[in-house]
C-alpha positions, 0 to 999 in steps of 0.5 A: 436415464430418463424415467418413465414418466418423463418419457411419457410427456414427451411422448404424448406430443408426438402420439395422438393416442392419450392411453398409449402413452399413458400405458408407456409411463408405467415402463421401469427406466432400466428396461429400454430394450423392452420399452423400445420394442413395445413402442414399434408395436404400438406406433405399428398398430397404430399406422395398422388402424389409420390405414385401416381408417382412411381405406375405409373413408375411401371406400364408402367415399367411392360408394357415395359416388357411385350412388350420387352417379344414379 
């Protein structure tokens, strides 16, 4: 079996959040079961805040037009 840091390498070039994957190095290799369902949560709040991210551009991108539109 892979061992936690192994896994963190491979994971940081995938995800862009350096401490995620920082956090994840930690995991006990016997443990996939665990590991595996705390990174659907991460990779989940993770897409949770870049939709949360880009609604906000795009809302403020929609006032700036309505203000230039005056």
């Amino acid at each position: 079996m892979l061992g936690g840091a192994v896994i963190s390498r491979h994971l940081h070039k995938h995800l862009p959040n350096a401490k995620t994957v920082r956090y994840y190095s930690d995991v006990v290799p016997g443990s996939w079961p665990a590991f595996l369902g705390q990174m659907e949560v991460a990779l989940a709040t993770d897409a949770a805040r870049r939709l949360a991210s880009d609604a906000a551009c795009q809302a403020f991108e929609l006032l700036c037009e309505g203000c230039a539109a005056f």
